[in-house]
N, C-alpha and C positions, 0 to 999 in steps of 0.2 A: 504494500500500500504506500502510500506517497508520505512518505518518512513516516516514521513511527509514530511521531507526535501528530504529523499530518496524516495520520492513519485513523488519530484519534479524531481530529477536530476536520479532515476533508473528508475521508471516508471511512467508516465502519468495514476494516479491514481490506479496503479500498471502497467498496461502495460507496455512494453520494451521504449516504449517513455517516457513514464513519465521519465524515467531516463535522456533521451535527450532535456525535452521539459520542460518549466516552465511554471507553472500558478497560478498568486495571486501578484496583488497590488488593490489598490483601486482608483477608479474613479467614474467621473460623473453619469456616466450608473449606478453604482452600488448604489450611493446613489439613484436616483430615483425608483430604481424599489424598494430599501427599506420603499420610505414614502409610496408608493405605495401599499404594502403590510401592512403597517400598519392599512390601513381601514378595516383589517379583522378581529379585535382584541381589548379586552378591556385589561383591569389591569393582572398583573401576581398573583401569589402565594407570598403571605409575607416573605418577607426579604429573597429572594432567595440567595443563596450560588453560587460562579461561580463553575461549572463541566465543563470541556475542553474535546474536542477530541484532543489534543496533551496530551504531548511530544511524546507517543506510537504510534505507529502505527494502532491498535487497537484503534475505536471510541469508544467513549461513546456509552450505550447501553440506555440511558435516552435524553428526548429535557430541550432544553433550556424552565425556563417558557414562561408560556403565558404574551404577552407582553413584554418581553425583548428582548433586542439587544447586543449579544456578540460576541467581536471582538476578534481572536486568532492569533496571530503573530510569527512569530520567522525569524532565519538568519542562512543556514545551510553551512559547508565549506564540502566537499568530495574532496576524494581522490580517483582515479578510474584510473588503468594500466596507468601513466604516465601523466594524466589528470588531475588539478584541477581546482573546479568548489565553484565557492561564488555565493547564491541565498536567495531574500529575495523580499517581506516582510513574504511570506508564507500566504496572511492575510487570512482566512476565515472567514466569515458574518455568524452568526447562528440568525434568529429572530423568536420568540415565537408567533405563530400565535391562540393556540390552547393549551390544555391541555395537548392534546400528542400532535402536528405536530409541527413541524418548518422549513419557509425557508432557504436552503442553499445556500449562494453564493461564491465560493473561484476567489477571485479576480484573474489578471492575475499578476503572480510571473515573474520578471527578474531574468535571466542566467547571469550569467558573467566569462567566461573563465578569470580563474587566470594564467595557463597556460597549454600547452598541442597544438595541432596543428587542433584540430576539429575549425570549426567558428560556434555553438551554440552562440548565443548572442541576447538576447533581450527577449521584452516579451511574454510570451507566451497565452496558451487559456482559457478563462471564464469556470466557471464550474457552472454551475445552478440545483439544486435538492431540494430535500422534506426528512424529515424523521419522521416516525411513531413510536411513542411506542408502542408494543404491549404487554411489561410485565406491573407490574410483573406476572409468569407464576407460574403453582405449585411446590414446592420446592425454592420459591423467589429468581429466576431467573428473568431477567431480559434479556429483549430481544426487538429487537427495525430493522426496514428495512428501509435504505436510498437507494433511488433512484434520478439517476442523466445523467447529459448531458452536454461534454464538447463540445464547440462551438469552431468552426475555427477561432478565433478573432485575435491570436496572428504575431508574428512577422515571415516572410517566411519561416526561416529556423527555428525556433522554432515549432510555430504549428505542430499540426498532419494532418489537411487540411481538418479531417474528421469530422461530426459530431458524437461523440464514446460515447454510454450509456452505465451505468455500476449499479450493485446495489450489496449492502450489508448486512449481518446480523451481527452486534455486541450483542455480548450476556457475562452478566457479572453473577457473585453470591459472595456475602456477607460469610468469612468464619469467625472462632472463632479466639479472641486474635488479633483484627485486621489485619487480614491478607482478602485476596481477591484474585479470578481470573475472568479471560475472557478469548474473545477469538473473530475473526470475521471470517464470510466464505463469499468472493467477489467471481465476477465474472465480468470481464471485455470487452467490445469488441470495443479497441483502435483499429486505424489506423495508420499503421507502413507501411512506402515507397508505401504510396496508397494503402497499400490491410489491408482487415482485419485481425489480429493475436488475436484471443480469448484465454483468461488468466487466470488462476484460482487463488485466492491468499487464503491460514490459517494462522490464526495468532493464539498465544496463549500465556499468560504473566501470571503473578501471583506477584503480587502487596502488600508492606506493608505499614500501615500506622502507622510512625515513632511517630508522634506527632497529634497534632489535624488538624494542618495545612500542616502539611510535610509528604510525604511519596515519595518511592519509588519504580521502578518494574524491573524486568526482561523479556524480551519477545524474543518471538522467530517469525518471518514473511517468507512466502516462496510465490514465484510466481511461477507459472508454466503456462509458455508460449505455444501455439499448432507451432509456431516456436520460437527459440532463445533460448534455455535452459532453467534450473529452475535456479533464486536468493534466493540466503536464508542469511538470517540478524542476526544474535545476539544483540538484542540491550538492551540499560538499560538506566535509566536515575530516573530522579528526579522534582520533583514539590513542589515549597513552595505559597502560600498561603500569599501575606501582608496585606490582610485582605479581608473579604468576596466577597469582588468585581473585586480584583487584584489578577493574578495569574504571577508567573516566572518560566520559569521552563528551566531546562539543560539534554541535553542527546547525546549520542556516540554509534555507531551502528559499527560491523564489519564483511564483508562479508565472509560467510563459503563456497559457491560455488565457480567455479574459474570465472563465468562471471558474479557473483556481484559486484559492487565498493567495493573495498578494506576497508576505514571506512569512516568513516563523525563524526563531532561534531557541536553540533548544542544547540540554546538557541534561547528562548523565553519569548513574554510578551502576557498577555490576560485579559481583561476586562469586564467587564458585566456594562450594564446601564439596570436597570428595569423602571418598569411604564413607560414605554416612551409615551402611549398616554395619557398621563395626564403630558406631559412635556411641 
């Protein structure tokens, strides 16, 4: 979806809602279905490194290990025709259930009209999914399908009311001189004013890594709605690394069609806890 934060406030997991609707904090419900899930699972992979699906828009195309629990946060500000909108925690739940799979949970994120005249406010709906790796592929690609379901949980005017499944393909490759691309191809089918509006979203970035711990990208995200026009994003940001566990990261997107939000800047925090059933 058209950054994460713009995922939240342009579209509901790219959908035309997502952009109206918010989803991600964390609650009760969420840690139980996490211990939950934990009986499925022994130890991860040694000394695993944290990988994020933020700041981009563009997921990871790899899971978290097996066995870990990572938590990815941030706090976006947009600007959209007249509108501004503050939302956070952004948090999504990724836990390693499998060598490739992991559960997804993106909590329910708060809205908050900074100002403007719409009344979006409050939280919005749970998002519960799986994602598979299915790289690496030949020419070490890497290619990876999350499937997902976001539930009517959130606040009246927030929600979509619907229950809206959506799935993705992020696919990344390793180039020379550390440099790298990706890219993901979604497909959504959010509920917007009660009816269905089916969505296509491309993404594609090209990524460098500055230092061992820091790098940066460039990406381009476009939605194409079957109503409501196409958004398209220019975004860029950055990622540092304060050490294997802990990730920060900053980024600023700017809409190139006339019915995308204008920009957003956005920062975040993410953490990885391994071994957790031997915690």
């Amino acid at each position: 979806m058209l950054a994460r934060q713009m995922r939240t406030t342009m579209s509901q997991g790219i959908a035309p809602q997502r952009w109206m609707r918010a989803n991600r904090t964390i609650s009760a419900t969420l840690w139980l279905t996490l211990l939950s899930a934990a009986a499925y699972g022994q130890g991860p992979a040694i000394d695993p490194v944290i990988v994020t699906d933020r700041p981009d828009v563009t997921e990871s195309s790899i899971v978290v290990p097996k066995g870990s629990l990572q938590f990815e946060n941030g706090t976006t500000w947009t600007r959209d025709h007249g509108q501004t909108m503050l939302d956070l925690p952004e948090t999504l739940v990724r836990l390693g259930i499998s060598a490739r799979s992991e559960l997804r949970i993106v909590a329910p994120n708060y809205l908050n009209m900074l100002a403007g005249s719409r009344s979006e406010l409050g939280f919005g709906d749970v998002t519960i999914g799986m994602k598979q790796q299915l790289g690496p592929l030949p020419g070490d690609f890497d290619l990876s399908v999350i499937v997902a379901l976001s539930l009517p949980s959130g606040a009246h005017n927030v929600s979509s009311h619907g229950y809206d499944p959506f799935i993705k393909f992020p696919w990344s490759k390793d180039l020379k001189n550390c440099w790298s691309i990706g890219g993901m191809e979604s497909v959504f089918l959010y509920t917007v004013d009660r009816r269905r509006n089916l969505t296509g979203e491309s993404t594609f970035y090209i990524e460098k890594q500055i230092t061992k711990l820091w790098d940066a990208f460039a990406e381009y995200a476009g939605d194409y709605s079957q109503r409501g026009g196409s958004k398209e994003l220019a975004h860029f940001g950055t990622a540092y690394k304060i050490n294997p566990k802990n990730q920060i990261d900053l980024h600023f997107g700017v809409g190139v069609s006339q019915v995308t939000p204008g920009r957003l800047f956005a920062i975040g925090y993410s953490f990885l806890i391994d071994n957790i059933w031997k915690r």
